[in-house]
C-alpha positions as CSV (number, residue, x, y, z in Angstrom):
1,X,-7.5,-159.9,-76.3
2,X,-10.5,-157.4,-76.0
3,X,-10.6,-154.1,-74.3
4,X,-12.0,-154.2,-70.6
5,X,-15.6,-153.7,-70.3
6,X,-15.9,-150.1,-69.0
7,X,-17.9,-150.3,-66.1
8,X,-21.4,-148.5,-65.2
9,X,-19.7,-146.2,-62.6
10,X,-16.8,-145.3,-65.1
11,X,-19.9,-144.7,-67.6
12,X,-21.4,-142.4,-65.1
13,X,-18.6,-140.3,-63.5
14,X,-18.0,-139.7,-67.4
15,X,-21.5,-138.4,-68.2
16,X,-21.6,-136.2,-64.8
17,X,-18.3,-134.6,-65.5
18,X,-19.7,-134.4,-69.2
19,X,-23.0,-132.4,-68.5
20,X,-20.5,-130.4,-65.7
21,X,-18.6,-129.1,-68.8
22,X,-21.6,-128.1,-70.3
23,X,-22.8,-126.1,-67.7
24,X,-19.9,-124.5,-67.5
25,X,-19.9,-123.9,-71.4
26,X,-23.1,-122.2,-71.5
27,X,-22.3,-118.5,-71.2
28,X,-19.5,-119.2,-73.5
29,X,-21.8,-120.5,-75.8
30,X,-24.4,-117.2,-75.0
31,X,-21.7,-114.7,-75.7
32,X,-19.8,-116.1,-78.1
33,X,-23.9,-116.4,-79.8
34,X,-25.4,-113.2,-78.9
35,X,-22.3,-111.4,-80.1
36,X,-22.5,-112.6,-83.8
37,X,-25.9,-111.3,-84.0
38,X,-27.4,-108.0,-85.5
39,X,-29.0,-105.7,-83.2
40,X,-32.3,-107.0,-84.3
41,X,-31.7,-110.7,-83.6
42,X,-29.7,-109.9,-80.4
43,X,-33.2,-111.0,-78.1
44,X,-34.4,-112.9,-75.2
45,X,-36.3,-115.3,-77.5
46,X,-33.9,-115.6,-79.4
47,X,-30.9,-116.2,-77.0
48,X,-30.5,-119.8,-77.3
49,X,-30.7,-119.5,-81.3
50,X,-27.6,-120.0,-83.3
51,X,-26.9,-117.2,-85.5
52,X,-28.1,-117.7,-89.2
53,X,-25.7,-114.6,-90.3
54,X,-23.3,-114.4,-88.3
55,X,-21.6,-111.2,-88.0
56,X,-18.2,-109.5,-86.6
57,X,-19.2,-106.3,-86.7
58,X,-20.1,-106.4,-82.6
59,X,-17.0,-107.9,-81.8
60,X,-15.3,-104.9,-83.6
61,X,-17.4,-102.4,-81.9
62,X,-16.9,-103.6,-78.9
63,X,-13.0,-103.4,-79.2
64,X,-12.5,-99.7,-80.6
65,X,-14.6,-99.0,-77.3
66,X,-12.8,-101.7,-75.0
67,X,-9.2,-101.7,-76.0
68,X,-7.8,-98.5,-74.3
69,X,-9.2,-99.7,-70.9
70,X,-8.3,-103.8,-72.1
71,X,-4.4,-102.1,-72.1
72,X,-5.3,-100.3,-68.6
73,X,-6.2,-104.0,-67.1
74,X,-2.9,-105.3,-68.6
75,X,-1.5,-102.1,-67.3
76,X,-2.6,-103.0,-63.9
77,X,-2.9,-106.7,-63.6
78,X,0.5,-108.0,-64.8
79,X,2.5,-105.6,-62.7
80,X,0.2,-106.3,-59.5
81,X,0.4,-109.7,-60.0
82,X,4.0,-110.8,-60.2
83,X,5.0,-108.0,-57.5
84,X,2.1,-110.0,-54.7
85,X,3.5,-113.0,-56.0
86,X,7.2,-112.0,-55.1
87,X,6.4,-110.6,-51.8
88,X,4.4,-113.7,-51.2
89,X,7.2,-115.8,-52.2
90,X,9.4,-114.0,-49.8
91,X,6.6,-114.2,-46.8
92,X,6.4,-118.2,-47.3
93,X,9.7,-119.1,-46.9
94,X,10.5,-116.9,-44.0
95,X,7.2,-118.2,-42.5
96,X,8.2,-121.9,-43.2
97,X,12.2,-122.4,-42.8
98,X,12.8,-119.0,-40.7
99,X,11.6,-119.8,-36.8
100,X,11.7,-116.6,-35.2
101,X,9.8,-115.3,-31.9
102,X,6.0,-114.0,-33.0
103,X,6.5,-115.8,-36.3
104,X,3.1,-117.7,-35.6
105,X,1.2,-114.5,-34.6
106,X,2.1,-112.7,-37.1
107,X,1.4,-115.3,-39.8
108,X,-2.0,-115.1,-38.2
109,X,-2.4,-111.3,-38.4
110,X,-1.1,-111.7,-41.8
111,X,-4.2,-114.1,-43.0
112,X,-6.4,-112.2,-41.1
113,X,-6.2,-109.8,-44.3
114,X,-8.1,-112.3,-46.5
115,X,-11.1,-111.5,-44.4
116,X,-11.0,-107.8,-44.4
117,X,-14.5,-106.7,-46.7
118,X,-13.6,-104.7,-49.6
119,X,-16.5,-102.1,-48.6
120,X,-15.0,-101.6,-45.0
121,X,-11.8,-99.8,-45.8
122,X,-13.0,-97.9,-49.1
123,X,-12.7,-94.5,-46.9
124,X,-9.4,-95.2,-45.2
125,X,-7.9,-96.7,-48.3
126,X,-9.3,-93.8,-50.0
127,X,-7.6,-91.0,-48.1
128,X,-4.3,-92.5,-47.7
129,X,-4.0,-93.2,-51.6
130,X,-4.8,-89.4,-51.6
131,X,-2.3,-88.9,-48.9
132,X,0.8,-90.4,-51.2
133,X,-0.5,-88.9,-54.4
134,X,-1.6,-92.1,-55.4
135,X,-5.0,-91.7,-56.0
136,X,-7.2,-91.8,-59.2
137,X,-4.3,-93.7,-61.1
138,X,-3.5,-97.1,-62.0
139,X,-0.7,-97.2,-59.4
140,X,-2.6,-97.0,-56.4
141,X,-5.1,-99.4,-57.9
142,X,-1.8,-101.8,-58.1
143,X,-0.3,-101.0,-54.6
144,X,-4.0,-102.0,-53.5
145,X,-4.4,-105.0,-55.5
146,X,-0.9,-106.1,-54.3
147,X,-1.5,-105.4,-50.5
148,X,-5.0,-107.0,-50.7
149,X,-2.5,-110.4,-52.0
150,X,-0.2,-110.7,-49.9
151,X,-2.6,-112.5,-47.1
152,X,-3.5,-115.7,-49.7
153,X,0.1,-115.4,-51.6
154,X,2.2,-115.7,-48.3
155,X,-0.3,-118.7,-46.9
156,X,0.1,-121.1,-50.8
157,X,3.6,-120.3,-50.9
158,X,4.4,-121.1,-46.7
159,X,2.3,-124.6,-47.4
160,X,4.5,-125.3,-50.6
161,X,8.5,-124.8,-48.8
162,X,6.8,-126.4,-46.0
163,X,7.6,-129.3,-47.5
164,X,11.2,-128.4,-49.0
165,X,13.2,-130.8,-46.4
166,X,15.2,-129.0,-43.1
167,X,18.3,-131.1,-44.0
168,X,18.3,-129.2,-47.7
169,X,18.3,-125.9,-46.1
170,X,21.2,-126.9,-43.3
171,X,23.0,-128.1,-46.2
172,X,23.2,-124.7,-47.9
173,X,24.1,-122.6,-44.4
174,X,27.1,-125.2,-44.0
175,X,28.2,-124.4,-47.5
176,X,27.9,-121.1,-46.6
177,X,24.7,-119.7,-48.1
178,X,22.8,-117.6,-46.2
179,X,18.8,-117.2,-45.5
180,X,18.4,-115.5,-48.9
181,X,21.0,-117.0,-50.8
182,X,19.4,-120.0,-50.2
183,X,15.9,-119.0,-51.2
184,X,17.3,-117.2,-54.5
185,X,19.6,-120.7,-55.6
186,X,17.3,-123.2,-53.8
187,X,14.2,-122.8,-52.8
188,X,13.0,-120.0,-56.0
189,X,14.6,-122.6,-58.6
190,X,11.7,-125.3,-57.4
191,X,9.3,-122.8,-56.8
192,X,7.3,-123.2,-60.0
193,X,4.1,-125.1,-59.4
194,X,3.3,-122.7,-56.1
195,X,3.8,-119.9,-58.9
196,X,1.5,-121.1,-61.2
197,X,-1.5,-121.3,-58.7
198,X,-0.7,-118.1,-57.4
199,X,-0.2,-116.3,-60.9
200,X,-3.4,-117.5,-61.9
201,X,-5.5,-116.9,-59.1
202,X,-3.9,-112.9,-58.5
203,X,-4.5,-112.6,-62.5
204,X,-8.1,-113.6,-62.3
205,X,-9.0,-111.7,-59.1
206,X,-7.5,-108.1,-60.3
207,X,-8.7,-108.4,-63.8
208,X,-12.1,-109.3,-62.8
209,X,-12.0,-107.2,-59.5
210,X,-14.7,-104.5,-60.2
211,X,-15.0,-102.1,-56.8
212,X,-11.5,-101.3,-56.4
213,X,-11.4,-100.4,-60.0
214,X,-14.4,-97.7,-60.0
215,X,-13.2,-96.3,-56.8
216,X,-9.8,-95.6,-57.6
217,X,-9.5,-94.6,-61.0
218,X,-12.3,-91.9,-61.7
219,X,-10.9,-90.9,-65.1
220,X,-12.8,-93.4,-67.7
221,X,-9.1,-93.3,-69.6
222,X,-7.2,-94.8,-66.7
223,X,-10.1,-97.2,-65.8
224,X,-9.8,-101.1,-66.4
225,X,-11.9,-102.9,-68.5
226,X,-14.2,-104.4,-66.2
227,X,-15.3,-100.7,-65.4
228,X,-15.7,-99.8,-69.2
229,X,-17.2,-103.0,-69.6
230,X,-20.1,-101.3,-68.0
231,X,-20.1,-98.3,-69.8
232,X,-20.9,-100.1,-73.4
233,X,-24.8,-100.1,-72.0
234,X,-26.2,-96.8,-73.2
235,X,-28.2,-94.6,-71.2
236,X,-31.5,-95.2,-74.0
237,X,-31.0,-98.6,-75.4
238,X,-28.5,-101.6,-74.8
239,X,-27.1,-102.9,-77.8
240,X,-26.9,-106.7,-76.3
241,X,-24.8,-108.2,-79.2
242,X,-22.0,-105.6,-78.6
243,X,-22.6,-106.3,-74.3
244,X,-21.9,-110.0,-74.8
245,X,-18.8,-109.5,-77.6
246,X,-17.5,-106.8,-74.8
247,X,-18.4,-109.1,-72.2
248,X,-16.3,-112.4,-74.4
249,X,-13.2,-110.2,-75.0
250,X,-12.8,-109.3,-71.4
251,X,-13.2,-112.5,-70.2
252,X,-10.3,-114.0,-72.6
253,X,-7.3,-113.3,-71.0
254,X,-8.5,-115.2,-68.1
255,X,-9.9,-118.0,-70.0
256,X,-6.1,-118.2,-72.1
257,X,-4.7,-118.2,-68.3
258,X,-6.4,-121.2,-67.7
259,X,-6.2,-122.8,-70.5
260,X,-2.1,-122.3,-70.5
261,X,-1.8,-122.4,-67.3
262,X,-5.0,-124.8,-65.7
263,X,-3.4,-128.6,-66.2
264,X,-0.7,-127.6,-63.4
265,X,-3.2,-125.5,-60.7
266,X,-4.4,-128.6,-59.4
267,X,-0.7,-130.0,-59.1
268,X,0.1,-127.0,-57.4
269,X,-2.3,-127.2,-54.7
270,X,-1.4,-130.5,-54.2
271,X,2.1,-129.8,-53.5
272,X,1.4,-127.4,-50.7
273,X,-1.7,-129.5,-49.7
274,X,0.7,-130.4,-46.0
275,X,0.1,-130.3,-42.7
276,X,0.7,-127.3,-40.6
């Protein structure tokens, strides 16, 4: 008994999710590159080259300049992160098993933060932080990061106990749990795959999230990395080799996310993908 012919469109979904990957790989494969080059071999003719002596040395210089502000990120993004994806949590299920008069409008006004421009509230956000003391350190950078999540947090985690059965949740009041008993010994428990989308998309956003980061923190030693990440150019010449390795190492922790993390987004979405 042979193996079944694989047929032409089998061959050809294969070859465009192939040269997809590829694509993707690209500015990988250009920093990972540029940043074991010397100085002198670090050029635009040369970009596409593979390095014929390779060296470590950018990736080093990159990190004695990066790793104070690397911590800051971790410093920031871990903390903002799991405290959005809490409230979040929180939001969902009232939204979803707690029918209550306004809940629908206030949902609404709720998502209606997602599409709220960074650039338009700079000023206000600016002088309230300043208001609680809060400005120029990583905490108001987290309180912001953590109000700016609550609108897409609350709406993944609503569609995922959308679809945790009523007769589940009757059950536990006739034991004689109530609302948040319930969630803590019910509905958290199954709570992982909405957690996983949510963890990794908040932990992408802040650690990539550049405007918030340059506004808020005006001491370079409390700034994130994506701010000193733009400091490494210097004000004469840009060392390219050392921009890409910089570029590489703050782009790991994001890349390990996925990688960890990325075989259960999609089942996530899935999960919560209900109507209503």
């Amino acid at each position: 008994m042979g193996r079944k012919d694989i047929s032409p469109t089998r061959i050809l979904l294969y070859a465009v999710l192939v040269l997809a990957a590829l694509v993707y790989l690209v500015p990988i494969y250009i920093l990972v590159n540029t940043g074991l080059k010397s100085f002198e071999a670090a050029t635009l003719r040369q970009l596409w080259v593979p390095s014929m002596q390779p060296t470590i040395e950018p990736f080093v210089r990159a990190w004695r300049q990066l790793a104070p502000n690397f911590m800051n990120s971790v410093y920031l993004t871990i903390p903002a992160t799991i405290i959005s994806c809490m409230i979040g949590s929180i939001n969902g299920y009232v939204f979803s098993k707690w029918r209550f008069k306004g809940a629908d409008v206030l949902f609404v006004l709720i998502l209606f933060g997602m599409f709220i421009p960074y650039q338009s509230i700079l000023i206000p956000l600016v002088q309230f932080l300043r208001a609680i003391g809060l400005y120029g350190n990583l905490g108001g950078l987290i309180l912001t990061h953590v109000v700016y999540g609550i609108p897409i947090t609350t709406l993944i985690f609503r569609n995922y106990y959308m679809e945790v059965p009523d007769s589940l949740m009757e059950a536990s009041y006739i034991d004689g749990l109530g609302m948040f008993q319930a969630y803590m010994k019910i509905v958290f428990p199954i709570s992982a795959p909405a957690f996983v989308v949510v963890i990794i998309w908040q932990f992408t956003n802040i650690w990539n999230e550049f405007l918030f980061a340059i506004i808020l923190t005006h001491r370079p030693s409390l700034q994130p990395i994506t701010v000193a990440l733009r400091n490494l150019a210097g004000s004469q010449i840009v060392e390219w080799n050392v921009q890409m390795a910089g570029a590489f190492l703050a782009a790991l922790p994001t890349l390990a996310v996925f990688i960890l993390l990325g075989k259960y987004f999609v089942r996530g979405l899935m999960a919560g993908s209900v109507k209503g």
